[in-house]
N, C-alpha and C positions, 0 to 999 in steps of 0.2 A: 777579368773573367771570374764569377763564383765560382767556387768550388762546393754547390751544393750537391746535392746525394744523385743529381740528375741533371742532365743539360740536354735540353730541346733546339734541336733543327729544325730545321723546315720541311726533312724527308725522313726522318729519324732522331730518336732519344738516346741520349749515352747515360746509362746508369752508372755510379762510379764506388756505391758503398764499398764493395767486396775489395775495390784496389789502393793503392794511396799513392799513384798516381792520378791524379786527375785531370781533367779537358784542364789545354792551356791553350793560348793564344798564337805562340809560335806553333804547334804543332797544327790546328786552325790551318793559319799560313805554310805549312810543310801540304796538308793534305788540296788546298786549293789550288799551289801553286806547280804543282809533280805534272807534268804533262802526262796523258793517258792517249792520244791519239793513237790508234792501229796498234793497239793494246790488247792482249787476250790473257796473258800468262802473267801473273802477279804475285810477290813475294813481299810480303812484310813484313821483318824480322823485327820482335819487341814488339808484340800489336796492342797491349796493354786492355783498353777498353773495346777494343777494335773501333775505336774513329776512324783510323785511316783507311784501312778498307771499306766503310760504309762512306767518307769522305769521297774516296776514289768511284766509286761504284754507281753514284750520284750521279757523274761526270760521263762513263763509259758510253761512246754511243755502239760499241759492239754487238750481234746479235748472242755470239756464244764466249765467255769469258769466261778464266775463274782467279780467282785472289784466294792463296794460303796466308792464315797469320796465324805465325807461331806465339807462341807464346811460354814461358820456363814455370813461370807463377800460377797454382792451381785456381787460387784465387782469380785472380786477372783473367786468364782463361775463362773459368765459368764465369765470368761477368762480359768478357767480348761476344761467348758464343749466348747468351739469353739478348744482349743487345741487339745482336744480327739477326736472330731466328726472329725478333720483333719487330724486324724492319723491310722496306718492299724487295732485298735483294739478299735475302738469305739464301737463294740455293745458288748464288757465285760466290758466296764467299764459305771457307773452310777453316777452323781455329783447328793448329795442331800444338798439341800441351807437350811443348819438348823445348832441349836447349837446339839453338839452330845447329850448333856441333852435332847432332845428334841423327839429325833431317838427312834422308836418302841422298846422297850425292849425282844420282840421277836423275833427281829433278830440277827442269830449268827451268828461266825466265825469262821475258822480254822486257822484265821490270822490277828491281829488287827496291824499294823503300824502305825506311827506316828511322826512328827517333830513339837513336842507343841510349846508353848510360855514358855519362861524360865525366863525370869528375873526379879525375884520375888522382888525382891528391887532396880533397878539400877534406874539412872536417865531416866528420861523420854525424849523421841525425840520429838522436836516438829511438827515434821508433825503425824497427827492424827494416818494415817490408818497404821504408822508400829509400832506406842502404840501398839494398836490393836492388831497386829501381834507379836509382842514381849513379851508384858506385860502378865498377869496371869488373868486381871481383865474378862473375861470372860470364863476363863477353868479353875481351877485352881486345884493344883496336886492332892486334895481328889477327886476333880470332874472327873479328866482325870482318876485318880483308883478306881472308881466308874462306867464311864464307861464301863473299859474295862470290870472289872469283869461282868457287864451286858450282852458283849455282845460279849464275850469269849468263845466257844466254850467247855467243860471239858479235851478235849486235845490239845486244842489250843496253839500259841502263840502270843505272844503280844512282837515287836519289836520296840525300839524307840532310840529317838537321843537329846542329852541333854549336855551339860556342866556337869565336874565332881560335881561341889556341888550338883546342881540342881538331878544328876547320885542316888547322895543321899536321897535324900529327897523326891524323886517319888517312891524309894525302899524301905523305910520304908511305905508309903503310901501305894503302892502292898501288903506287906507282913501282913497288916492287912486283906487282902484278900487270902492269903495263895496263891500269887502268887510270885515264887523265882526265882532269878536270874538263866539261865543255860550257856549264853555263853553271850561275851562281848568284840569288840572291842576299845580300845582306840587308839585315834586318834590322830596325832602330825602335824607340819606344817615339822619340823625340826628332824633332834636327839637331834639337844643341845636346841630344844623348851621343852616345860611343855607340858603336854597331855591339848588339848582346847576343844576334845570332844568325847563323850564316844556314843558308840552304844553298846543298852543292850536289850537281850531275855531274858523273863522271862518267865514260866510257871506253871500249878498246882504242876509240878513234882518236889519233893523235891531237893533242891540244890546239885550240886554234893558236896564232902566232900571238894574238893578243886578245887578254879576256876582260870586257869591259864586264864588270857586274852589275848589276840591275840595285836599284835600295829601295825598300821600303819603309816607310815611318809610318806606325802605327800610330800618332797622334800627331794635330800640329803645334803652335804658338799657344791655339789657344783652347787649348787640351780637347780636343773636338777632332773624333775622327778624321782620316786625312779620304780625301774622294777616291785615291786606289787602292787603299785599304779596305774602303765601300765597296770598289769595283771586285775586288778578287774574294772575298767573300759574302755578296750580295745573294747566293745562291745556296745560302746554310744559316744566316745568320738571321733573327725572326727581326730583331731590329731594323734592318734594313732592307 
């Protein structure tokens, strides 16, 4: 995926100068793969450019929705809310510039999403704002399972995207909240790659007794797209 100044959809553009985060591949796969059916109430904690709620919004067959994405970074913010107001669903979706700590505790959802900051010990980048974006020092996993459980819905879910350790350590943190895994993609570059990143729904509803995960490999043998790779982002992707 480039990381040029812009990345063109098929239903919208994600402009990315103002952030240093920018479109990636897993997140791509985080925003096609969130189920939205009988969806009205949507939470995106970390919205960065806002892809995922213009990713989501794509998909919605609702007559009346709305999607909050918060966002902490002023930058990042004014660069999700000019991407959305540019696109055919700006008036469902709402950029709130605040740390999710921060957000009404009375507002709920039927749908919490997310692509946090993960790296809870690596080394640090020296450009400041993708610390920021990376690092844990301003969300951090009790805080991001703090949130949701706030502002979760009782039959809600809460979708998100993470590296396998990380996979770990934010589900233990859930599960003090009596929030359990129900379904769970793992994500590959490769077949002969190690899985680099896991998409996991968790819910009040107690775990199933056995959780078969789903994989996806973004390439195959012969480095050539793989066909459900094609499949599940065929509806955003200009190439395919």
């Amino acid at each position: 995926m480039p990381r040029n100044s812009f990345f063109q959809f098929k239903q919208f553009t994600i402009h990315q100068e103002q952030t240093s985060m920018k479109v990636c591949t897993d997140a791509c796969v985080l925003g096609a793969w969130t189920k939205v059916t009988d969806t009205r109430k949507i939470l995106d904690i970390g919205t960065g450019t806002g892809l995922l709620p213009l990713m989501l919004a794509q998909r919605i067959q609702e007559s009346e929705y709305q999607i909050d994405a918060v966002e902490i970074d002023a930058h990042s913010a004014e660069q999700a809310r000019q991407n959305i107001a540019q696109s055919p669903f700006s008036a469902q979706i709402r950029v709130i510039e605040a740390a999710i700590q921060e957000v009404e505790a009375d507002k709920k959802y039927e749908l919490i999403i997310s692509n946090p900051p993960f790296f809870q010990n690596s080394l640090r980048s020296p450009k400041e704002g993708r610390n920021r974006a990376a690092h844990d020092e301003r969300l951090s996993f009790p805080e991001l399972a703090q949130a949701v459980e706030r502002h979760l819905l009782p039959a809600g879910r809460f979708t998100v995207l993470l590296p396998v350790f990380e996979t770990e350590l934010l589900s233990k943190e859930l599960a003090s909240f009596d929030l359990h895994l129900q379904e769970q993609l793992i994500l590959k570059n490769a077949p002969a790659k190690a899985p680099f990143r896991m998409v996991s729904t968790f819910s009040k509803s107690q775990s199933p007794k056995e959780i078969t995960p789903e994989m996806l490999c973004i390439r195959n043998e012969a480095d050539e797209y793989t066909p459900e790779f094609v499949n599940l982002l065929k509806d955003y992707y200009l190439i395919f």
